[in-house]
C-alpha positions in Angstrom: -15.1 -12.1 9.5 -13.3 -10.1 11.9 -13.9 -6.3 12.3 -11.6 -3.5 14.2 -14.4 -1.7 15.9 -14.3 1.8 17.3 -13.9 5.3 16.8 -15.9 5.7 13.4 -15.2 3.1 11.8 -15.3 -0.4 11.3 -12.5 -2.1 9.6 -12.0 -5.1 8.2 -8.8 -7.4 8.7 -7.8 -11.0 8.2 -4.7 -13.1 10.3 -3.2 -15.6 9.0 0.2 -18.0 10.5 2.3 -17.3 13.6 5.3 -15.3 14.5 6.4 -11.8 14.2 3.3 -9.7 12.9 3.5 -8.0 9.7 0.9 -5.8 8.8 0.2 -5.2 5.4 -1.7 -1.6 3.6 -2.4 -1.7 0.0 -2.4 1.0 -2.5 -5.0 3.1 -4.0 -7.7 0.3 -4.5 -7.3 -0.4 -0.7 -8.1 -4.2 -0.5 -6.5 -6.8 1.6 -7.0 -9.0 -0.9 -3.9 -6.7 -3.2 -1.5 -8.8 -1.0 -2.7 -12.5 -1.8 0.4 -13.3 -3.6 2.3 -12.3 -0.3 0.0 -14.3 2.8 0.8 -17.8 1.9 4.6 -17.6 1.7 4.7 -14.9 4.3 2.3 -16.9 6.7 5.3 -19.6 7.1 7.3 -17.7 9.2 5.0 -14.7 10.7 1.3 -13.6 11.4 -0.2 -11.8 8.8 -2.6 -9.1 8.7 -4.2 -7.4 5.8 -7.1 -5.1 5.9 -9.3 -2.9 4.1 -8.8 0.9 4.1 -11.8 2.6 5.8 -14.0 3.8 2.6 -12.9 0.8 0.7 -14.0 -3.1 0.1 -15.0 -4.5 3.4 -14.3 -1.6 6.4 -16.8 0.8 7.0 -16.9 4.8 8.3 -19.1 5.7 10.5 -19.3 9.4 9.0 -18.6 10.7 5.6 -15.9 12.7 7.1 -13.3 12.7 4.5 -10.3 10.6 6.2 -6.6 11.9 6.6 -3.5 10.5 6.2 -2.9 10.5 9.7 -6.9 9.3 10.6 -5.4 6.6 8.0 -2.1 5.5 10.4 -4.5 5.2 13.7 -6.5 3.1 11.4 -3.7 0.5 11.5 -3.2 1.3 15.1 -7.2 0.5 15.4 -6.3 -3.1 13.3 -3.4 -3.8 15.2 -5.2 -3.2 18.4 -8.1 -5.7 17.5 -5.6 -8.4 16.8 -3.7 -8.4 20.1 -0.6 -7.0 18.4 2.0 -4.3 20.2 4.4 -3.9 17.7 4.2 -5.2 13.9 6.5 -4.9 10.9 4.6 -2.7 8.7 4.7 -3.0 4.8 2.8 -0.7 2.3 2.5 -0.4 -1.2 2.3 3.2 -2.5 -0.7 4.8 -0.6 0.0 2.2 1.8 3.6 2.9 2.1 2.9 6.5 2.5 0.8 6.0 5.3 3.7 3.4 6.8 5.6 6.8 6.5 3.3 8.6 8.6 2.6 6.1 10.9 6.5 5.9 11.5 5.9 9.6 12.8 3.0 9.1 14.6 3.2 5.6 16.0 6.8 4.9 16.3 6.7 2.4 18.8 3.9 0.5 17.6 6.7 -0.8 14.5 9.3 -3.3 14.4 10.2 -1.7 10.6 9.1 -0.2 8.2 8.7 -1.2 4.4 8.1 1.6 1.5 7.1 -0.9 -1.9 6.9 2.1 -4.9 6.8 4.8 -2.7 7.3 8.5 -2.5 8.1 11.2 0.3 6.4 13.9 -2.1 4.4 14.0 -5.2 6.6 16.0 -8.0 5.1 17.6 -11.6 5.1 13.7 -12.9 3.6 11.3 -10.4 0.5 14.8 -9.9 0.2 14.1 -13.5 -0.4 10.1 -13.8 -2.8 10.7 -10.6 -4.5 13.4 -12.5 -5.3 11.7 -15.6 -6.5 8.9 -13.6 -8.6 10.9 -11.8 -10.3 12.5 -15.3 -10.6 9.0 -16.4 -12.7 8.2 -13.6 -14.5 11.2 -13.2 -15.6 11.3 -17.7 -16.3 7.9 -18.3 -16.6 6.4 -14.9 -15.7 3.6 -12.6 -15.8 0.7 -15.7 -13.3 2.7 -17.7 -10.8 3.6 -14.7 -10.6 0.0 -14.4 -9.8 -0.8 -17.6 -6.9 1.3 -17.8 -5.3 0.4 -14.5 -3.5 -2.7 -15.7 -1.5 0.0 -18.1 -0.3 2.1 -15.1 0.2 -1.0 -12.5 1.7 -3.7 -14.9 5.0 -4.5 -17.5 3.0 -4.3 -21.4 4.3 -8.0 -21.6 2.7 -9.5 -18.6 -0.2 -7.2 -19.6 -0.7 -9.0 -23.1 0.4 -13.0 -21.2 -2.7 -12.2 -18.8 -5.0 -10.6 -20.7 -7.9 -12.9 -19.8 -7.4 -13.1 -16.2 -7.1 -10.0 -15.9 -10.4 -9.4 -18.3 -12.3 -11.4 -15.8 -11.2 -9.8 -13.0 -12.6 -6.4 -14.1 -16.7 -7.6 -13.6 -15.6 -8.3 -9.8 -13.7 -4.8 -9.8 -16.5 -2.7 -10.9 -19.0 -4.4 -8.8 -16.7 -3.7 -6.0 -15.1 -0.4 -6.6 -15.6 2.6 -4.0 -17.6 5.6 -4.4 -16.4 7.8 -6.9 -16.2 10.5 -4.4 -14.2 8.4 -2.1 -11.4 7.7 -4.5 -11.2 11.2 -5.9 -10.7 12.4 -2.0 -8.1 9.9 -1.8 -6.2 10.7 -4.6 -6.4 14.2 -3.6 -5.0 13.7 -0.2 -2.4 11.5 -1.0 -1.2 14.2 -4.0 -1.3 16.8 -0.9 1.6 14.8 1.9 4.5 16.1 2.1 6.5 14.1 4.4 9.9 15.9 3.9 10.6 17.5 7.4 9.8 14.5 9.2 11.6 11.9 6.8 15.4 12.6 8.6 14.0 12.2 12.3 12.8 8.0 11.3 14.9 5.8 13.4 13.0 2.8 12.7 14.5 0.0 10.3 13.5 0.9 6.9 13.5 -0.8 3.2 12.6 0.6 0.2 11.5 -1.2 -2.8 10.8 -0.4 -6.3 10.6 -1.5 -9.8 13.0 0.3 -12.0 10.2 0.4 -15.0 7.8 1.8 -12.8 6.0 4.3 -15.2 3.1 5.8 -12.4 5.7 5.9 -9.5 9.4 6.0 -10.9 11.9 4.4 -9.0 13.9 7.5 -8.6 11.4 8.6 -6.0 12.4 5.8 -3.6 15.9 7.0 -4.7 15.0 10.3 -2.9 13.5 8.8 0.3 16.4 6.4 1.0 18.4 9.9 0.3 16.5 11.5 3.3 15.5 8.8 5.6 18.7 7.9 7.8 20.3 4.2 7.3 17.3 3.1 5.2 17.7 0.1 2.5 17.0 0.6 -1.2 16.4 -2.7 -2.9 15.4 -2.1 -6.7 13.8 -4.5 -9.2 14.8 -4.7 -13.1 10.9 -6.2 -14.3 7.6 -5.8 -13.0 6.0 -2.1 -12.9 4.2 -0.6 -9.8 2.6 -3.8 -9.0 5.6 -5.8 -8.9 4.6 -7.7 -6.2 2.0 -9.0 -8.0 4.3 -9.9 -11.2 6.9 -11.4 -9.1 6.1 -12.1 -5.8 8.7 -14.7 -5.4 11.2 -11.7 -5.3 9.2 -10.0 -3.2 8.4 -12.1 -0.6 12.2 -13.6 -0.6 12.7 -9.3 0.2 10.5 -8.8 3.0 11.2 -11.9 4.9 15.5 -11.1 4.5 14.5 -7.8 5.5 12.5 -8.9 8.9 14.4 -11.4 9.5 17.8 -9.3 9.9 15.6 -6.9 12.1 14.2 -9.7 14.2 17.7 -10.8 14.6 
């Protein structure tokens, strides 16, 4: 199991397949394992990395310093680093893609593109509102009952009621393995808290932005905003599949991503 060792923390990643690297950063669980829909048919024509955020499944802090969105972007630096890799395409979902954002500030250089999946630039009145009664979910009734009622923010009410039992058994493995209380309430926090208007016009880096147009925790009108602000950037929009639409239809998805780094690879 490799580890990205250094500074304070230690963070775990997996590689898969050959080619141009793609890095990918899940969203506010922060597992790698959010992206196993995308390794296999991504892994065919690039290397693949996925990690876990520090604080989350696998990767570990050193301190209990509370991270920061930027201490979050050298993380992937850290990751990237580790795996012998100069320059990836990066591709975030949500948190992830916020962080993609930053890192596009930050690290420029160190990206081939960038890829925002249910995104925003800003939190308005109704995403602080869905991330706020998440958070009192949480904090009431605990970690059991904030993972009950994440398949209603994250997935279409169809697939919800066609999955029911996978999705039942999946929540024992969840709770066994969900962060700190603490942790997640500082993440949500921080992550309600960026503002990355002022430096959204100055991104010269190859950008997509994806998003589900029945997106009920992050609407799709926020990517609408970010493809407004960030200079020659792509808006691709879904019809079906919520926030976690890569999950619901990954076929879609993947066939995105890999148009979209192949017409920046050239």
């Amino acid at each position: 199991m490799p580890y990205a060792s250094g500074g304070d923390a230690d963070i775990y990643y997996e590689s898969y397949g050959a080619g141009t690297p793609i890095v990918l950063s899940a969203g506010m669980g922060g597992s790698g394992s959010f992206w196993t829909p995308q390794v296999e048919t991504l892994a065919k024509r690039h290397r693949v990395v996925c990690y876990d955020h520090v604080g989350t499944g696998r990767s570990k802090a050193a301190s209990v310093r509370p991270r920061s969105i930027a201490g979050m972007a050298d993380d992937i630096v850290q990751v990237m680093d580790a795996a012998g890799i100069d320059a990836a395409h990066m591709v975030g979902h949500a948190i992830g893609g916020i962080v993609g954002i930053e890192m596009a500030t930050r690290h420029p250089k160190r990206m081939r593109s960038l890829t925002v999946v249910n995104g925003w630039g800003r939190a308005d009145a109704y995403l602080r509102r869905c991330f706020e009664v998440r958070k009192q979910i949480l904090n009431a009734s605990g970690a059991q009952a904030y993972v009950r009622a994440q398949p209603l923010f994250l997935y279409p009410p169809q697939w919800i009621a066609e999955n029911i039992a996978a999705l039942e058994q999946d929540e024992a493995h969840m709770v066994a393995h969900f962060p700190p209380v603490a942790t997640m309430n500082q993440r949500i926090d921080m992550f309600l808290a960026f503002d990355a208007s002022p430096n959204l016009p100055a991104i010269a880096l190859p950008t997509l932005l994806a998003s589900a147009r029945d997106d009920s925790l992050v609407p799709a009108y926020l990517s609408r905003q970010l493809a407004e602000a960030i200079p020659g950037a792509q808006l691709r929009e879904v019809e079906w599949g919520a926030h976690a639409f890569t999950a619901v239809t990954p076929a879609v998805f993947n066939d995105m991503v890999l148009t979209f780094c192949g017409e920046v690879d050239g």
